[in-house]
Phi, psi and omega in degrees: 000321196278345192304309206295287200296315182318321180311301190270014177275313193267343141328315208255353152318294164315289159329342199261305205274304177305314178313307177318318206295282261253317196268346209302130176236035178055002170319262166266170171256344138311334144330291236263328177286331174290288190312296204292286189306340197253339181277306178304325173264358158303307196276347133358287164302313195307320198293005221251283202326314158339273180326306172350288209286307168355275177343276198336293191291315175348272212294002177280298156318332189244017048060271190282316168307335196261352166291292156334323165290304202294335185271303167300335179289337170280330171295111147223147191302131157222192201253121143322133139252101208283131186305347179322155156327330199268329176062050158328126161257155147219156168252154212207138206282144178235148186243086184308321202257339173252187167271124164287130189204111166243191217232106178307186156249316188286294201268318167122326205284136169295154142236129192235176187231152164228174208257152112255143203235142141159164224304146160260336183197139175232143168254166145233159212296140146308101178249102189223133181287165173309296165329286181255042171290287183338302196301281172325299185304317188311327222259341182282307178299304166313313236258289185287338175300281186322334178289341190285000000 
């Protein structure tokens, strides 16, 4: 890290010093030392303003992808059968955050779907000792010996 910035500490120096170079109207050596500080703070400014914008667009982008996730993650295709005579199937994108509303292909008719979520089967969990697992298999194995 300290590598990068001493480069462009020593970059933007150079620059400076060429520029300076280049306007250097042969007077002083306070000329020429001025024109290099007026140059070093252009090019300061201009990389702060650069970065700025950089930032900006960045967070922007990544902003909107994470939006863009978030909206797919809301969509998903399921397959239809339209009430019409003919029972069309189609698949058609469902929208967790809206209203669904598709278009047949064959009849032309809206149709909209709505969503309900809820348990389908709630259990409770098997808590059984080893012992009397064992117990329980033997007695299944005994159980199949007699039948025999």
């Amino acid at each position: 890290m300290m590598g990068k910035i001493l480069k462009s500490v020593v970059l933007i120096l150079v620059i400076s010093l060429g520029l300076a170079g280049l306007t250097y109207d042969g007077a002083t050596i306070k000329s020429f030392c001025k024109w290099c500080a007026i140059y070093t703070l252009i090019q300061v400014f201009a990389n702060s303003i650069y970065t700025s914008c950089m930032d900006y667009f960045l967070i922007r982008r990544i902003n909107k992808q994470t939006t863009d996730r978030y909206d797919q993650q809301l969509k998903t295709i399921v397959t239809f059968t339209c009430p019409c005579p003919n029972k069309i199937q189609q698949p058609v994108s469902i929208n967790m955050s809206e209203q669904n509303i598709y278009k047949c292909t064959q009849c032309s008719k809206r149709v909209s779907v709505i969503i309900q979520m809820n348990n389908a089967l709630t259990t409770t969990p098997i808590d059984m000792a080893i012992s009397d697992a064992r117990k329980l298999v033997q007695g299944y194995d005994e159980e199949l010996k007699l039948n025999d």
